[in-house]
Rosetta silent file (secondary structure, phi, psi, omega in degrees, C-alpha in Angstrom):
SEQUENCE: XXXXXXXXXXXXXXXXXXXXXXXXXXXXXXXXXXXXXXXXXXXXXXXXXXXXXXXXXXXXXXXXXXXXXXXXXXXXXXXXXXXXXXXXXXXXXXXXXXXXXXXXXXXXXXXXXXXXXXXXXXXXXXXXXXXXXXXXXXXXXXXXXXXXXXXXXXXXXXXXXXXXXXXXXXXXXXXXXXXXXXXXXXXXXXXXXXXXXXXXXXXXXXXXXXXXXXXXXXXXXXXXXXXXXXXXXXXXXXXXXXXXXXXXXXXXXXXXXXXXXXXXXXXXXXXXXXXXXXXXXXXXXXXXXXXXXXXXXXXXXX
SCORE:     score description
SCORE:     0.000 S_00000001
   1 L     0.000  114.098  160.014    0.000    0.000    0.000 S_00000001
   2 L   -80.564  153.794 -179.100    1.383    3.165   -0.688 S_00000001
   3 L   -43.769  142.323  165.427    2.137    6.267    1.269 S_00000001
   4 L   -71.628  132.620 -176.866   -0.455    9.125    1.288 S_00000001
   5 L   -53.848  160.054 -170.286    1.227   12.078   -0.342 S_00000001
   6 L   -98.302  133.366 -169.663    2.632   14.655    1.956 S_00000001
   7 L   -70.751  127.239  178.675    0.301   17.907    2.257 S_00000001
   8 L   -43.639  125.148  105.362    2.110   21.026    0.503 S_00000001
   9 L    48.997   64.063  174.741    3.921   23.518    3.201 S_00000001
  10 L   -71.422  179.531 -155.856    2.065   26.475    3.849 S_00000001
  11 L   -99.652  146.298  178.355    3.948   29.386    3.518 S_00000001
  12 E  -177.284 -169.691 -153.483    5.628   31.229    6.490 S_00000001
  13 E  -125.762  150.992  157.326    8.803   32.911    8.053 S_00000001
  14 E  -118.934  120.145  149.525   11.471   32.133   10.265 S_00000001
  15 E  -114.235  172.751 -171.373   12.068   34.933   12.920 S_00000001
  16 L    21.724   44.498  158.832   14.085   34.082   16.550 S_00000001
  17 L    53.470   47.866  175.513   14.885   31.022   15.116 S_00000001
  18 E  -159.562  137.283 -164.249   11.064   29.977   15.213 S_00000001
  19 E   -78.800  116.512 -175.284    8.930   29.055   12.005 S_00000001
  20 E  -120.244  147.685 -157.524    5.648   31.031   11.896 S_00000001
  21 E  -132.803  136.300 -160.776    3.055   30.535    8.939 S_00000001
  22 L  -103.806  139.853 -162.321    2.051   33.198    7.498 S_00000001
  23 L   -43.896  133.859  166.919   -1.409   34.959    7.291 S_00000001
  24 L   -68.820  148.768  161.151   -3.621   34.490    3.794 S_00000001
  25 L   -73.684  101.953  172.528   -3.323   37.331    1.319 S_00000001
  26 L   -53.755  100.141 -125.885   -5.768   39.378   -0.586 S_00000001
  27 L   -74.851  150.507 -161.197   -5.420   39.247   -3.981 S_00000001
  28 E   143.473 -163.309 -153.925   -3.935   42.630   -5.532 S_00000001
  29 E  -124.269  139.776 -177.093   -0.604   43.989   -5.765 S_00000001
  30 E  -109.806  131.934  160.185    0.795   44.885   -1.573 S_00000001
  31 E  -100.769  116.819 -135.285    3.551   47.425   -1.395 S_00000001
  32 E  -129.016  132.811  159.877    5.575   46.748    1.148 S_00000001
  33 L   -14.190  167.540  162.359    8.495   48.379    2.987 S_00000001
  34 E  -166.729  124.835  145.605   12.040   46.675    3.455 S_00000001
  35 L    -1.289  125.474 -171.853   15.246   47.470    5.864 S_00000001
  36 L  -125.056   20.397  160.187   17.123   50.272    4.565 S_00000001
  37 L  -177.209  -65.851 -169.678   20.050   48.883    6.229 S_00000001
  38 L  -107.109  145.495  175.469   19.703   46.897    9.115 S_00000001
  39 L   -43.260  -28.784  167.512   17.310   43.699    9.012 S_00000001
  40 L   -60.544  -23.763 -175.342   15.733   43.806   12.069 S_00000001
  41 L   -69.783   26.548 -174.005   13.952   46.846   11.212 S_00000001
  42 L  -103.050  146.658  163.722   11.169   44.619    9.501 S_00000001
  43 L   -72.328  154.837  142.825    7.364   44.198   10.551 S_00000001
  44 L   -34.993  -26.663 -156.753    5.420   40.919   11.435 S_00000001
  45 H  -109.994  -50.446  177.089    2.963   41.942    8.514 S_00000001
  46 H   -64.774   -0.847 -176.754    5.561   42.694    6.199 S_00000001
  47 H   -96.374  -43.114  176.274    7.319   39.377    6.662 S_00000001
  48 H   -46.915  -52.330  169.929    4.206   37.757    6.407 S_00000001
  49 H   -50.991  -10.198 -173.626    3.030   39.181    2.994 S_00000001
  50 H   -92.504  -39.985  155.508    6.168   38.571    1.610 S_00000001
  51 H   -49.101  -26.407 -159.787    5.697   34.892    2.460 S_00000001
  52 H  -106.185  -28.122 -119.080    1.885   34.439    1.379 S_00000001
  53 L   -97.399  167.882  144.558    2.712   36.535   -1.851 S_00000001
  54 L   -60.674  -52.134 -170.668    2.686   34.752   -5.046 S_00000001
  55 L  -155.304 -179.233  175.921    5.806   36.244   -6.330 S_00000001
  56 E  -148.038  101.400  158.583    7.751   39.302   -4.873 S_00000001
  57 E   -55.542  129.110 -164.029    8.965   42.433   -7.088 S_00000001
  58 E  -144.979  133.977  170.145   11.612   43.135   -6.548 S_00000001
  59 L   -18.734  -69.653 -148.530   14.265   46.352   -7.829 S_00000001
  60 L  -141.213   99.835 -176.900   17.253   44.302   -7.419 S_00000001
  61 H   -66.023  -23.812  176.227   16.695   40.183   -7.050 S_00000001
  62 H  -101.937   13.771  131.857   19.874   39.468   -5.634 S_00000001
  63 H   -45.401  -61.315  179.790   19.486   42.304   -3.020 S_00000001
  64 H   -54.982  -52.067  170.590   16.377   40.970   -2.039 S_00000001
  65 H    -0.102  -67.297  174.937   17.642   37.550   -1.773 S_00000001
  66 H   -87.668   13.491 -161.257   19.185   38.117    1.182 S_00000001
  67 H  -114.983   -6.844  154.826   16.887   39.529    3.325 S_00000001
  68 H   -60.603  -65.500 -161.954   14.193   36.589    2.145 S_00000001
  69 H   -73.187   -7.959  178.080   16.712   34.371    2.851 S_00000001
  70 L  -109.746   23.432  152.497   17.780   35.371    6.373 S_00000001
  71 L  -128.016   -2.298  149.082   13.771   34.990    7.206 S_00000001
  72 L    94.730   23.073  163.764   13.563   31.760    5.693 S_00000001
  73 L   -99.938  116.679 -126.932   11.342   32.804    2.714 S_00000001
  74 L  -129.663   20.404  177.527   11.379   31.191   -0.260 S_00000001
  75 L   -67.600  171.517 -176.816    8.828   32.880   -2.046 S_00000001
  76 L  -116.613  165.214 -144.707   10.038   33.789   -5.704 S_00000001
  77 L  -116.851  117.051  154.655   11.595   37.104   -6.579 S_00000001
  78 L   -91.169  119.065 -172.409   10.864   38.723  -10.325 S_00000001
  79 E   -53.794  177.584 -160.633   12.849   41.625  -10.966 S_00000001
  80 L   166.876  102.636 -169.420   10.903   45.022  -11.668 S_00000001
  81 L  -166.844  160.455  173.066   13.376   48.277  -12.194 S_00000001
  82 L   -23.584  -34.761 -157.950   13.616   51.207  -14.573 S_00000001
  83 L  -109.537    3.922  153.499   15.107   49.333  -17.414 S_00000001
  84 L  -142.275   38.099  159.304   12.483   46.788  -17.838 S_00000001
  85 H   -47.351  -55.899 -172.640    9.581   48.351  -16.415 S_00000001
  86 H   -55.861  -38.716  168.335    7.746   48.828  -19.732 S_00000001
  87 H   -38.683  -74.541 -149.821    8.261   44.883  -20.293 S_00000001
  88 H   -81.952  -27.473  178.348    6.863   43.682  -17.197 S_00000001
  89 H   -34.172  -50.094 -155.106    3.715   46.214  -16.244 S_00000001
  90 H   -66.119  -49.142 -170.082    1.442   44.350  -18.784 S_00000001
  91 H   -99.437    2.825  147.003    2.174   40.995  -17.676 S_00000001
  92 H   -71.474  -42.284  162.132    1.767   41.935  -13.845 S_00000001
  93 H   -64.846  -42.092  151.787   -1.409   43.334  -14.413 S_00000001
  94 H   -11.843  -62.445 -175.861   -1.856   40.561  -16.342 S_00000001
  95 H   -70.145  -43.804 -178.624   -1.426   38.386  -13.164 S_00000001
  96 H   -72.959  -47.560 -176.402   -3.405   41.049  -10.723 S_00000001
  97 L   -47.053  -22.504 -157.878   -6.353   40.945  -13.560 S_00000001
  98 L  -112.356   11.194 -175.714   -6.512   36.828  -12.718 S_00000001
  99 L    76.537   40.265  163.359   -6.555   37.496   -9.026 S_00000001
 100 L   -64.979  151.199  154.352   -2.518   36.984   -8.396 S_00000001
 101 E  -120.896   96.370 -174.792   -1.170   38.186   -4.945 S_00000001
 102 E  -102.171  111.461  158.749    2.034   40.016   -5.603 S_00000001
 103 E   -83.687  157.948  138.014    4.164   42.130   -3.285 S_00000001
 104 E   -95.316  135.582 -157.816    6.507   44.771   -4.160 S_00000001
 105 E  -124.475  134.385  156.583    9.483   45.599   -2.990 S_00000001
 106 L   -82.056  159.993  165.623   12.846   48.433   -3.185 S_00000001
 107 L   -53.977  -22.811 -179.798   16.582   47.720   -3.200 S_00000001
 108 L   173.102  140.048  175.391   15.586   49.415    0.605 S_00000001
 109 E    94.873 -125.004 -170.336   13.139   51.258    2.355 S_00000001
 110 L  -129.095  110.205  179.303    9.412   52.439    1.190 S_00000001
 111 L   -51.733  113.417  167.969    8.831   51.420   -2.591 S_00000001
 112 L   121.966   19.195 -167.065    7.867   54.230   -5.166 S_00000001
 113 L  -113.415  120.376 -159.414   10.019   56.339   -3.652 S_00000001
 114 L    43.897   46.615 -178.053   12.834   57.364   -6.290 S_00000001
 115 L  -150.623  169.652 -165.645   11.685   54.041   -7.944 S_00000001
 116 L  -107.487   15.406  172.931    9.487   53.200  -10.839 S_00000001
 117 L   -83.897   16.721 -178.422    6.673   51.401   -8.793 S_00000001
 118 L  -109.710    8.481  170.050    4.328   54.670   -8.808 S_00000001
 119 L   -98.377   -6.110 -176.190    3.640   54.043  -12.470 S_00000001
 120 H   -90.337  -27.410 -158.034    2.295   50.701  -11.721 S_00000001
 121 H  -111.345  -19.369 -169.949    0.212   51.445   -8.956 S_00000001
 122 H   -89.896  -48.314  170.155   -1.051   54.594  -11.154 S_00000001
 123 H   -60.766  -39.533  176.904   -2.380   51.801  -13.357 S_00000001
 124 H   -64.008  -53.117 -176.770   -3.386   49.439  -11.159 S_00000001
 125 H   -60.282  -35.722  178.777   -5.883   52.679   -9.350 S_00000001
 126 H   -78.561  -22.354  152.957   -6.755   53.399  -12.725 S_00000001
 127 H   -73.764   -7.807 -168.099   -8.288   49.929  -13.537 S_00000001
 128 L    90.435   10.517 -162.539  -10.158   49.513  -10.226 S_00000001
 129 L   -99.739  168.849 -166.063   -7.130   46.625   -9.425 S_00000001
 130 L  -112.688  128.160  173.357   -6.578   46.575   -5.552 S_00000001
 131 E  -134.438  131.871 -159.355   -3.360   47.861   -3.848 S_00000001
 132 E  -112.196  158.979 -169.567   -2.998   47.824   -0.098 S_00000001
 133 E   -93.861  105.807  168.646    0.206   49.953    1.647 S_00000001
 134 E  -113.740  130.341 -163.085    2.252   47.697    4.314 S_00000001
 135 L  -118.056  172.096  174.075    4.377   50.584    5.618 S_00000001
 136 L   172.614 -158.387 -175.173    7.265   50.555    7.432 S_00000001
 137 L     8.222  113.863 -178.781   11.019   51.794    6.733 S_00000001
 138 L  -161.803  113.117  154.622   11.863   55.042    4.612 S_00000001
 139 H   -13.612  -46.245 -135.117   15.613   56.843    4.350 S_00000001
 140 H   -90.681  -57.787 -177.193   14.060   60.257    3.998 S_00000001
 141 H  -126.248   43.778  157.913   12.433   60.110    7.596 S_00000001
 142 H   -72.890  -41.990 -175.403   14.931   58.322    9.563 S_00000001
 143 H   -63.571  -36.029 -171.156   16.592   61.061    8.250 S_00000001
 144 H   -66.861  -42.588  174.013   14.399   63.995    9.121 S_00000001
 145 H   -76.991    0.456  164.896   14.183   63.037   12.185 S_00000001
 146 H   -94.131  -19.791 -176.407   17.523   63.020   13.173 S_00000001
 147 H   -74.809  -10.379 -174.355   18.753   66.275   11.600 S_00000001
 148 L   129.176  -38.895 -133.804   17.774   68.749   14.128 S_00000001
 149 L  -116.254  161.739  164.927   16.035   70.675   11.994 S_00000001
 150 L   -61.684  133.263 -151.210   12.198   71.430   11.778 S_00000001
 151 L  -114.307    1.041 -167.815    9.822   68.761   10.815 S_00000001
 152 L  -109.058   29.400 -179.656    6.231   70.108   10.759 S_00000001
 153 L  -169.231   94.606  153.075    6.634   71.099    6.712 S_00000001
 154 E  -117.647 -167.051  168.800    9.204   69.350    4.557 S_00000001
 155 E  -155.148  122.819  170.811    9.587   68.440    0.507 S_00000001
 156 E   -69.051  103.600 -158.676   11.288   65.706   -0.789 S_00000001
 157 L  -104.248  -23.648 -141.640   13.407   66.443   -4.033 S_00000001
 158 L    54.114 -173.250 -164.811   15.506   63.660   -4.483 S_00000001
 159 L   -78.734  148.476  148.414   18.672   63.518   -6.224 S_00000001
 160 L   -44.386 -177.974  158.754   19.543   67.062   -8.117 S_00000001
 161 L  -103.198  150.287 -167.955   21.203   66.884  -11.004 S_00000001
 162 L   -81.692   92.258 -172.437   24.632   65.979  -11.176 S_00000001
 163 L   163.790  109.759 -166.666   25.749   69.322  -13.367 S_00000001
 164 L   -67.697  -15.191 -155.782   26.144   72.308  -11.384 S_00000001
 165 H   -82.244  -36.013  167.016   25.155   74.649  -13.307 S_00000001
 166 H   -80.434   23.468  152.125   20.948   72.463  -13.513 S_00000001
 167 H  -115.954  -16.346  155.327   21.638   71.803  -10.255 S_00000001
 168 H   -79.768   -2.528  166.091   22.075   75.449   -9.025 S_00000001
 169 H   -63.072  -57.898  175.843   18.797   76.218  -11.315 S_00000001
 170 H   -37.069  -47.416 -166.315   17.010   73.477   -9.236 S_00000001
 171 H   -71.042  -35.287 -164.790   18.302   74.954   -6.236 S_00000001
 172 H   -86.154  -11.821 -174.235   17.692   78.593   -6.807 S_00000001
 173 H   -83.739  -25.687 -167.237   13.693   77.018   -7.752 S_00000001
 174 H   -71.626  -30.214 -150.247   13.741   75.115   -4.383 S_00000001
 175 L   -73.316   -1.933  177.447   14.599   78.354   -2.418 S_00000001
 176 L  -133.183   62.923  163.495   11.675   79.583   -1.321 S_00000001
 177 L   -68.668  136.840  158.752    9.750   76.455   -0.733 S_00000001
 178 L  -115.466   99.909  159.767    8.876   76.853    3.446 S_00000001
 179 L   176.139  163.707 -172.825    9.706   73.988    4.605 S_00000001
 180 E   -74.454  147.089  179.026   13.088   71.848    5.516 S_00000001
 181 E   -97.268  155.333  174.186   14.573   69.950    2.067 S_00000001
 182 E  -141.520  108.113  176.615   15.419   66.726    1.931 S_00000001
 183 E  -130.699  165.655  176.869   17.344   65.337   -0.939 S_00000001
 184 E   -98.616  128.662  163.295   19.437   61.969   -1.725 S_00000001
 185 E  -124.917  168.101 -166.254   22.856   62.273   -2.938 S_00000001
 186 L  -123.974  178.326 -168.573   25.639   60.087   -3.699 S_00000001
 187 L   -70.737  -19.980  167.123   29.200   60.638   -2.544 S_00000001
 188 L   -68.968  -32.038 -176.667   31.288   61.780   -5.474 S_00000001
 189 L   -99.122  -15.697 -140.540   28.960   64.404   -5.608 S_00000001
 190 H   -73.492  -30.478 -169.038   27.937   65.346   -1.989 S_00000001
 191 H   -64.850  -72.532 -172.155   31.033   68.294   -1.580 S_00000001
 192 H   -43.733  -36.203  175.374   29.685   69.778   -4.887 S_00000001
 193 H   -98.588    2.932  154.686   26.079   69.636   -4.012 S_00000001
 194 H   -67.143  -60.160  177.023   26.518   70.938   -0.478 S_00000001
 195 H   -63.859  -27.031  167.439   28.885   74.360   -1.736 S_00000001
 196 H   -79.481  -12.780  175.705   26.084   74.798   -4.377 S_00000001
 197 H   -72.172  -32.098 -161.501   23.360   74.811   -1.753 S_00000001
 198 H   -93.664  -26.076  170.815   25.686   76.986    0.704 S_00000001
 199 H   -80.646  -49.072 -166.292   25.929   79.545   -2.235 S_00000001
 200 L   -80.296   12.087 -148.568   22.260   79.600   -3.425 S_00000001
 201 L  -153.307   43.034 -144.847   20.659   78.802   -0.061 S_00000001
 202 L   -96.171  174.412 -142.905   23.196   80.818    2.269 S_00000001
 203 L    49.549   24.746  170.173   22.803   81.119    6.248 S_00000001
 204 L  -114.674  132.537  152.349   20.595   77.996    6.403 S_00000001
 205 E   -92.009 -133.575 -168.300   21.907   74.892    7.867 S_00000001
 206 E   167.979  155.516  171.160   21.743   71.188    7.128 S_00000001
 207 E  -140.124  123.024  177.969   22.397   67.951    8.039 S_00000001
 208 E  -100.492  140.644 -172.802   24.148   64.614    6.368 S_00000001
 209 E  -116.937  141.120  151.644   22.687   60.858    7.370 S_00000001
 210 E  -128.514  151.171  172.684   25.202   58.422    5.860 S_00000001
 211 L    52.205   71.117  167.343   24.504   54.799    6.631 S_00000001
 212 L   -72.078  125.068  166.918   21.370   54.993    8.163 S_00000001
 213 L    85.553  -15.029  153.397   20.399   52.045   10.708 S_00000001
 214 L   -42.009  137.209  114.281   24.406   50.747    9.871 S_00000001
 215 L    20.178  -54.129 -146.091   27.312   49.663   11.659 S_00000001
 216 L  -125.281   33.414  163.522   28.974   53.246   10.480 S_00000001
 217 L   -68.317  140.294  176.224   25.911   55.598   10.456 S_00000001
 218 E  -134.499  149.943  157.057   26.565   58.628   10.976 S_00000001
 219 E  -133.750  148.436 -159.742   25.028   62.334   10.994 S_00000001
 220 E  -142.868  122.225  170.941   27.079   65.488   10.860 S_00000001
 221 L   -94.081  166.376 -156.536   25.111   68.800   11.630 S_00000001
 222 L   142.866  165.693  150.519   25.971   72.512   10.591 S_00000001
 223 E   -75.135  155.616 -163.425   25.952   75.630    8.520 S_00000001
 224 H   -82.226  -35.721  171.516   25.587   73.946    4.993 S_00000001
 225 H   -47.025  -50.933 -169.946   29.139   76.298    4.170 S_00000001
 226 H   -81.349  -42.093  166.720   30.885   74.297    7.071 S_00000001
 227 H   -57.113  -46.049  164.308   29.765   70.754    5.835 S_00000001
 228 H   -30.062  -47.700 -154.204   30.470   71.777    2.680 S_00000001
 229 H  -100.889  -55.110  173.250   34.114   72.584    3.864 S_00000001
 230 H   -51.324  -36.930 -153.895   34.233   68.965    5.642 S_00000001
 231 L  -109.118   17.097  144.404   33.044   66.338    3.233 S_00000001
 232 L   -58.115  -62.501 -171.823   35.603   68.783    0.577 S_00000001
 233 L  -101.288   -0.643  163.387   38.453   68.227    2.323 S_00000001
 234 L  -114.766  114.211  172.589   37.282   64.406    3.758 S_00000001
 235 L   -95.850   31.788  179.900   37.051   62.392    0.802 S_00000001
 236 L   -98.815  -15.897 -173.420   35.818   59.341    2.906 S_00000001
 237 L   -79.019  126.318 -163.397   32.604   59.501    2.888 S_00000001
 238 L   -95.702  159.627  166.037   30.665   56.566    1.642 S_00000001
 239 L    81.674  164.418 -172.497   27.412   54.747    1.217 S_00000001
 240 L   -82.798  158.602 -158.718   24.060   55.837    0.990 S_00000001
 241 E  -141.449  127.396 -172.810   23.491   59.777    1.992 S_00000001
 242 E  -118.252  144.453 -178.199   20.166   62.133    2.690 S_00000001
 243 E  -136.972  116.752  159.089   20.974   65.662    2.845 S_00000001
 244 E  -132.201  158.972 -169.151   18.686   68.401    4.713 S_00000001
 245 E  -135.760  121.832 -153.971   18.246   71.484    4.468 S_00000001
 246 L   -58.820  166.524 -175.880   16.408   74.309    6.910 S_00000001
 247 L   -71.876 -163.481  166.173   13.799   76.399    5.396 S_00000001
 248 L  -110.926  132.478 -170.144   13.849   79.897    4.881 S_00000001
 249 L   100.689    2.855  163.328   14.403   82.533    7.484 S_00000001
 250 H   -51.890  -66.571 -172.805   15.067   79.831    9.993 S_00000001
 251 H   -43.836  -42.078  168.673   18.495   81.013   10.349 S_00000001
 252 H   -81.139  -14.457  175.428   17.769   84.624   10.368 S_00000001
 253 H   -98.298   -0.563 -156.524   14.870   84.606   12.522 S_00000001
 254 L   -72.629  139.438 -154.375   16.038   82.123   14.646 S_00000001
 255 L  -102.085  146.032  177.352   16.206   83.805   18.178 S_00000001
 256 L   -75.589 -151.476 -176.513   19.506   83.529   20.344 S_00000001
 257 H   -88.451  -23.977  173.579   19.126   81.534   24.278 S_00000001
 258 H   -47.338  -44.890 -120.729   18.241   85.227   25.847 S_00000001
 259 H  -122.993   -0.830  159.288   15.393   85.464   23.511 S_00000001
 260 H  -112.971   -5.977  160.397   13.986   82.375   25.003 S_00000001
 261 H   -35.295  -57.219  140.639   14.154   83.069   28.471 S_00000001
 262 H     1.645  -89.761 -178.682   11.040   84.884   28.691 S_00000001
 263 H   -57.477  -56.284 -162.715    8.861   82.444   27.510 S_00000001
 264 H   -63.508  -44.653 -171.072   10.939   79.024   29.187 S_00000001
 265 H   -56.919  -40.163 -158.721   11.288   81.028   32.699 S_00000001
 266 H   -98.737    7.972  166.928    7.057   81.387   32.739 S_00000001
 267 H   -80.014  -54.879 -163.533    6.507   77.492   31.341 S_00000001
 268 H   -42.091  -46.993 -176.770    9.210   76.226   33.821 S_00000001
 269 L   -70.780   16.934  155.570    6.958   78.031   36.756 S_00000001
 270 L  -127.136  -18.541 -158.206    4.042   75.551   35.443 S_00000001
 271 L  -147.710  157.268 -160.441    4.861   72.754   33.676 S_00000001
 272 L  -111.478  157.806 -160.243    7.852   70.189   34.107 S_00000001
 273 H   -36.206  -66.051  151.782   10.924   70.661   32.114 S_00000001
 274 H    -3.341  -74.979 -168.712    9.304   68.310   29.171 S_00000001
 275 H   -75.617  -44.537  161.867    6.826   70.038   28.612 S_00000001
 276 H   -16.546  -74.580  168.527    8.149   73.062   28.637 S_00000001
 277 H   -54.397  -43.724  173.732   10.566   72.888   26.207 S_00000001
 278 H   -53.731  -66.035  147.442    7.798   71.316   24.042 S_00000001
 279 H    14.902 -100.757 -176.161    5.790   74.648   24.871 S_00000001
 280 H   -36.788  -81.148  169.363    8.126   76.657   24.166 S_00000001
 281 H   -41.441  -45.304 -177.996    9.311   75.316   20.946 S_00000001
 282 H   -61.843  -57.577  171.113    5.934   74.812   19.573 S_00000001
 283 H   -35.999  -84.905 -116.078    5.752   78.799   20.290 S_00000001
 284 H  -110.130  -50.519  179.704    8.944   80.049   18.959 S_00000001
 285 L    83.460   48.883  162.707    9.364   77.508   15.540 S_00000001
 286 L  -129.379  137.688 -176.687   13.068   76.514   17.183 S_00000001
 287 L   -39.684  163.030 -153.644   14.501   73.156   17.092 S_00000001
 288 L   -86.124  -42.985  168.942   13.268   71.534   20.229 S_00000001
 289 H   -13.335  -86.648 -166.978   17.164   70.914   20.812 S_00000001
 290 H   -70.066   -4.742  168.892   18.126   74.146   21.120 S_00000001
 291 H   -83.724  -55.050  172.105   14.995   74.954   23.282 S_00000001
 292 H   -22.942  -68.931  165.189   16.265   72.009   25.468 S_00000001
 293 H   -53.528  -52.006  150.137   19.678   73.463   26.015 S_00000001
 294 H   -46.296  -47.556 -147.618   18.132   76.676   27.110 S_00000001
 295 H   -98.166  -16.209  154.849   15.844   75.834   29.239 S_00000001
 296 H   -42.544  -79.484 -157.875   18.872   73.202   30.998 S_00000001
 297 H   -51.384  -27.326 -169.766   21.245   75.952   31.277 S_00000001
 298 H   -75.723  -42.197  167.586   18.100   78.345   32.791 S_00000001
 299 H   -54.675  -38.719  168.882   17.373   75.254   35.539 S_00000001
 300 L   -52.354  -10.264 -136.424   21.050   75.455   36.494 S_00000001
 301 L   -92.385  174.887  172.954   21.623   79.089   37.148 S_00000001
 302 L   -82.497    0.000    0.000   21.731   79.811   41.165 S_00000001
């Protein structure tokens, strides 16, 4: 008598070195986040869909590899990038049209972002096909939130052009946007596109994220003239790099620590240091930082 065949797998994950099966999918196209450096930085929902998926789009397939493969997902990866976009839309919709469950995926981070997956999804909403958001990683505001700088307005340029002369046109178009910039640059250029920003964009400061979520992340703070004049004269810097940049009239309106006394002295007499500063800042439009520092230095005095 022969054996009864052995029942298919269902699909699932390995995290902490423990096998978890992963939730069914709803058919449509999912777009889903990814690690923009280090792997841990993944959801539950996003490992699952990537397991349940049908296939997984992916920028760059042997990026993706590994970070399937150090979750123990074995789902299969079809490439999807600039240079054969036009190819493959047809026969993905194709696939969505028949009820397929596909996720998509960037080389890192939140997909459609400097990537060619917003023309896909502009098709899929224009057929009525269904696309759900799993969100979770994104460069641009690990970055924002680390530079320093205000956060309640920014705009996202992406890279400039590498030619100074279209990239000080961009820049001089950018300048009176109100709100902090954020752009990606890559390191051969980052000196060049800092000193044109420090000319066309001058007393505002800025901050460079290298590595984000890395071993060798780093951020370096400033006038955009004095970064300029570091990553000029340091030719080490490597890897990928978000560059912001304060709006306009921070720098000139921005009030020195006297000019916050005032206010911080009549919070402090109500409210606990916390809150204060929060107060305060919220009041004033100055990093919370530098609200922080005041209102330290004001608890200290005798």
């Amino acid at each position: 008598m022969s054996a009864s065949p052995t029942a298919p797998r269902p699909p699932g994950y390995v995290a902490f070195g423990l096998r978890a099966e992963a939730e069914p999918l709803s058919p449509g196209l999912h777009v889903v986040a990814t690690p923009i450096g280090n792997l841990r930085d993944i959801s539950f929902r996003a490992l699952s869909t990537l397991a349940a998926a049908d296939a997984v789009l992916a920028e760059d397939t042997r990026t993706s590899k590994t970070l399937l493969a150090h979750y123990g997902i074995t789902t299969p990866l079809l490439p999807y990038h600039e240079h054969n976009a036009a190819q493959m839309r047809p026969k993905i919709l194709d696939r969505l049209r028949a009820g397929g469950k596909l996720a998509l995926i960037s080389d890192a981070g939140t997909p459609l972002v400097s990537d060619p997956g917003y023309k896909l999804v502009a098709e899929l909403v224009a057929e009525g096909l269904p696309v759900t958001g799993v969100p979770g990683p994104s460069a641009v505001l690990a970055a924002l939130v680390l530079a320093g700088l205000p956060t309640d307005r920014f705009f996202f340029e992406g890279f400039l052009p590498p030619k100074a002369a279209a990239r000080r046109g961009r820049l001089t178009e950018l300048a009176a946007i109100p709100g902090t910039l954020v752009f990606f640059e890559s390191p051969r250029r980052l000196a060049g596109m800092l000193g044109d920003a420090a000319a066309i964009l001058p007393g505002r400061s800025g901050a460079v994220a290298r590595e984000l979520t890395k071993f060798h992340e780093t951020v370096r703070r400033g006038p955009l003239a004095e970064l300029a004049a570091h990553y000029d004269a340091d030719e080490a810097a490597r890897g990928e790099i978000v560059v912001i940049v304060s709006p306009p009239g921070a720098a000139e309106n921005a009030p020195g620590g006297e000019a916050l006394d005032a206010p911080l002295r009549a919070a402090l007499r109500e409210v606990s240091l916390k809150e204060a500063v929060a107060r305060v800042a919220a009041q004033t439009g100055q990093p919370r930082r530098a609200v922080y520092a005041r209102a330290l230095e004001l608890t200290r005095e005798p």
